[in-house]
C-alpha positions as CSV (number, residue, x, y, z in Angstrom):
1,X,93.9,110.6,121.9
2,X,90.8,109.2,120.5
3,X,89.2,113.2,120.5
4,X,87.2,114.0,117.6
5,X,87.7,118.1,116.4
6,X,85.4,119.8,114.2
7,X,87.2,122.2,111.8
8,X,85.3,125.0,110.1
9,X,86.3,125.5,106.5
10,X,84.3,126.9,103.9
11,X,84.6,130.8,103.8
12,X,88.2,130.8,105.2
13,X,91.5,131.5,103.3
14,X,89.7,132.5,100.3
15,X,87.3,129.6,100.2
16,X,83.8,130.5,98.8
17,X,81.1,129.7,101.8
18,X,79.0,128.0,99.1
19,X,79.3,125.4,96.6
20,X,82.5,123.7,97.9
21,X,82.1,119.8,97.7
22,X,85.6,119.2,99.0
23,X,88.8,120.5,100.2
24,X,92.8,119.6,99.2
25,X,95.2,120.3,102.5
26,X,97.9,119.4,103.7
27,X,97.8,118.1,107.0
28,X,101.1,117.6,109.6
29,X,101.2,115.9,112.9
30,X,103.7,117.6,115.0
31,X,105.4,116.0,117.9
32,X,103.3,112.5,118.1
33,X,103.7,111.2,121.4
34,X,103.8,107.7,120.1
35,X,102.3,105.2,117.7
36,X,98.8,106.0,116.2
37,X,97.3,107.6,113.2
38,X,95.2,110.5,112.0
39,X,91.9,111.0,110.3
40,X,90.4,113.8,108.5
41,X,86.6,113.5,107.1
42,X,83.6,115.5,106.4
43,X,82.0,115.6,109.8
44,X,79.9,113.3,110.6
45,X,79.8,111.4,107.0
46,X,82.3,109.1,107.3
47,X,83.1,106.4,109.6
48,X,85.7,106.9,112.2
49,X,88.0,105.0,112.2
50,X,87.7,103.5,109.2
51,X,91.2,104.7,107.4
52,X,94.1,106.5,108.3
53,X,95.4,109.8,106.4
54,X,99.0,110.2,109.1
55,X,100.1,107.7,110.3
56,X,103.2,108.2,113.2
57,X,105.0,104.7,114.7
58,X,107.0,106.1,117.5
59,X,107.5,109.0,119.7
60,X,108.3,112.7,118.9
61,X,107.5,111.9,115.3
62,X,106.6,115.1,113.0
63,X,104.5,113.3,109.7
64,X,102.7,115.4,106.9
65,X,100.3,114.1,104.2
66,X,98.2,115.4,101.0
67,X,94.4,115.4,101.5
68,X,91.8,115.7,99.8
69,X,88.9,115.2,102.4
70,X,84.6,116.1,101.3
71,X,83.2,119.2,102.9
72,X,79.9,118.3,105.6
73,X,76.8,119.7,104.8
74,X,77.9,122.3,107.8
75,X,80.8,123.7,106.3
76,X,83.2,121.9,108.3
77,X,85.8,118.9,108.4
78,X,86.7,116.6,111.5
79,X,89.8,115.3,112.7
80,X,90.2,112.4,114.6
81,X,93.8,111.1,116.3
82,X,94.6,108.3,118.2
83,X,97.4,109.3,120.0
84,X,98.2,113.0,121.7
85,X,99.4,115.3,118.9
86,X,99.6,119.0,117.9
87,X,98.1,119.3,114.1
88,X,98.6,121.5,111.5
89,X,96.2,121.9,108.4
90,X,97.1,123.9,105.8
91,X,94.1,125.1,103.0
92,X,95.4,124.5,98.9
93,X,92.4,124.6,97.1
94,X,88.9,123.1,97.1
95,X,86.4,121.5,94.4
96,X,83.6,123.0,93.1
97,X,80.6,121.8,91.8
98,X,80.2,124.4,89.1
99,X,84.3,124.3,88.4
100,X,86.2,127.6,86.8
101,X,86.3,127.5,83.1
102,X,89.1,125.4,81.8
103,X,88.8,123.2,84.8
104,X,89.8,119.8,83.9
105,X,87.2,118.3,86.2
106,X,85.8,117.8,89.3
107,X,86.3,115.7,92.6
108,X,83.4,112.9,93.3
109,X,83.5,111.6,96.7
110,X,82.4,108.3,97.4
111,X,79.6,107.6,99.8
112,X,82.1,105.9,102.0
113,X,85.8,105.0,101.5
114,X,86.2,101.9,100.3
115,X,89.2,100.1,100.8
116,X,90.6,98.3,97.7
117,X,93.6,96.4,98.8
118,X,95.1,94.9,102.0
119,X,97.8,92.8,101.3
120,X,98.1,91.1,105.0
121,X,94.3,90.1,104.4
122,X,94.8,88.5,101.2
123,X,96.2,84.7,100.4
124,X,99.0,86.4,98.3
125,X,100.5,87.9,101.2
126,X,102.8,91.1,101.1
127,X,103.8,92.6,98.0
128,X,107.7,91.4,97.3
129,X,110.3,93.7,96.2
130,X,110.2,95.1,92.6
131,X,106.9,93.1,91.8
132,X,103.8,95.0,91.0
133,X,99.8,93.7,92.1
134,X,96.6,95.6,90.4
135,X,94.3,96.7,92.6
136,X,90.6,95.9,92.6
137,X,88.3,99.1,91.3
138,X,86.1,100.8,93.6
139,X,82.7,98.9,93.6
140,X,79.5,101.1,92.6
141,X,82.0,103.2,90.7
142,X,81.4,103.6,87.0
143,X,84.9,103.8,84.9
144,X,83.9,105.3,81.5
145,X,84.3,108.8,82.8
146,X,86.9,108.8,85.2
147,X,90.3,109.8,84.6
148,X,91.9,108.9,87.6
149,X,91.4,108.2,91.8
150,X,92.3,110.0,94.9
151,X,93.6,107.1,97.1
152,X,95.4,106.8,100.3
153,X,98.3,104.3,100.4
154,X,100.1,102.9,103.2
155,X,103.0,100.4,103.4
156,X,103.3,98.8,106.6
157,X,106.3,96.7,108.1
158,X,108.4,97.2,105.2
159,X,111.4,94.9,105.7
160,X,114.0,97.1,104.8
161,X,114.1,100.6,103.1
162,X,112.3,101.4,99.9
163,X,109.1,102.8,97.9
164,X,105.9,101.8,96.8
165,X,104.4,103.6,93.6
166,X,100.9,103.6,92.2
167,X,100.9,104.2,88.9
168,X,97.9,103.0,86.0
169,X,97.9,99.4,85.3
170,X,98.1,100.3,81.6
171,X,101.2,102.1,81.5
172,X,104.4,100.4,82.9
173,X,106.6,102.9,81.4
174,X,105.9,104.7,84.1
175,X,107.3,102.4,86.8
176,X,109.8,103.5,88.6
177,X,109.6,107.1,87.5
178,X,108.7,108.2,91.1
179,X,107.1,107.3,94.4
180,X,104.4,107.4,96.1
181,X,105.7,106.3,99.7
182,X,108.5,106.0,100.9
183,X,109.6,103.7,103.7
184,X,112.1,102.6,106.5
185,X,112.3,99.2,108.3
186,X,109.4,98.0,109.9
187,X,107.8,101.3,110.0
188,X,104.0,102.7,108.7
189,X,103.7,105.4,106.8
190,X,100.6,106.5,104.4
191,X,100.5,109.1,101.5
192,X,97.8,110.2,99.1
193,X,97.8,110.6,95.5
194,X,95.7,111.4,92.4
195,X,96.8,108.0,90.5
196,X,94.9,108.3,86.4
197,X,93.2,104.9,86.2
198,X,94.2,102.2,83.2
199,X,92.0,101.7,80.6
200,X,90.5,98.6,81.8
201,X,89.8,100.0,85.2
């Protein structure tokens, strides 16, 4: 609890050593002794602490997550944990800078994470069931070339079982198509996505 792990990364699994501006895992806490959370960032540019990529809310809990997390200038990532847990990271893929032809893209990270929505911060209050709420975009961010975010949601103290979906603003035919968490009573629980951004941003 509270230990911070450097992970090296770049030149393992079939990961070039060079030109890797990020990495896409998927990352399991196994065993949780209790309530806490886990981080994963690029060593040492991030702040710790500052979001949550597991997140467990009682004992003996086994959790898994989708991350995409920047690679440090050193090759490595970090994980950070707030309670004692065994972790498991699997490697699926990494961004490139220069990406392979017919690549769609490429990941931008952010200088920092930014957080765009908490609901038990805001006058509004918690989202209630079956109602939607637009979230704010990213500030700095230019929209005219971005086709979508890689965001980490988390619904916390859900009062009964359900989902949450993220889904762009400008399509509601979408809603309700899949989700994006899924909950239990009272509980925490955090997922990433790759959500494509409405028109308007």
């Amino acid at each position: 609890a509270g230990e911070i792990r450097k992970l090296p990364i770049v030149g393992l699994a079939g990961i070039p050593p060079d030109d890797v501006t990020a990495v896409a895992l998927n990352v399991a806490v196994v065993d949780a002794e209790g309530p806490g959370w886990l981080q994963v960032l690029p060593t040492g540019e991030a702040t710790v602490g500052a979001y949550s990529n597991v997140n467990t809310d009682g004992p003996h809990q086994t959790r898994a997550n989708f991350v995409v997390v920047p690679v440090a200038a050193d090759g490595t990532i970090s994980l950070h944990t707030t309670t004692v847990t065994d972790v498991i990271v699997d490697l699926l893929g990494w961004f490139s800078t220069d990406p392979p032809e017919g690549a769609g893209g490429r990941f931008v990270p952010l200088p920092n994470a930014q957080r765009a929505l908490d609901t038990r911060l805001e006058a509004a209050g918690p989202l209630a069931a079956g109602t939607s709420r637009r979230v704010s975009w990213p500030v700095g961010v230019d929209h005219s070339d971005i086709a979508a975010l890689v965001v980490t949601v988390t619904g916390a103290g859900a009062t009964s079982e359900g989902w949450l979906q993220a889904y762009p603003a400008d399509r509601p035919s979408v809603m309700a198509t899949t989700s994006t968490v899924n909950m239990t009573a009272g509980g925490i629980v955090a997922n990433t996505a790759i959500v494509p951004v409405g028109g308007t941003g």
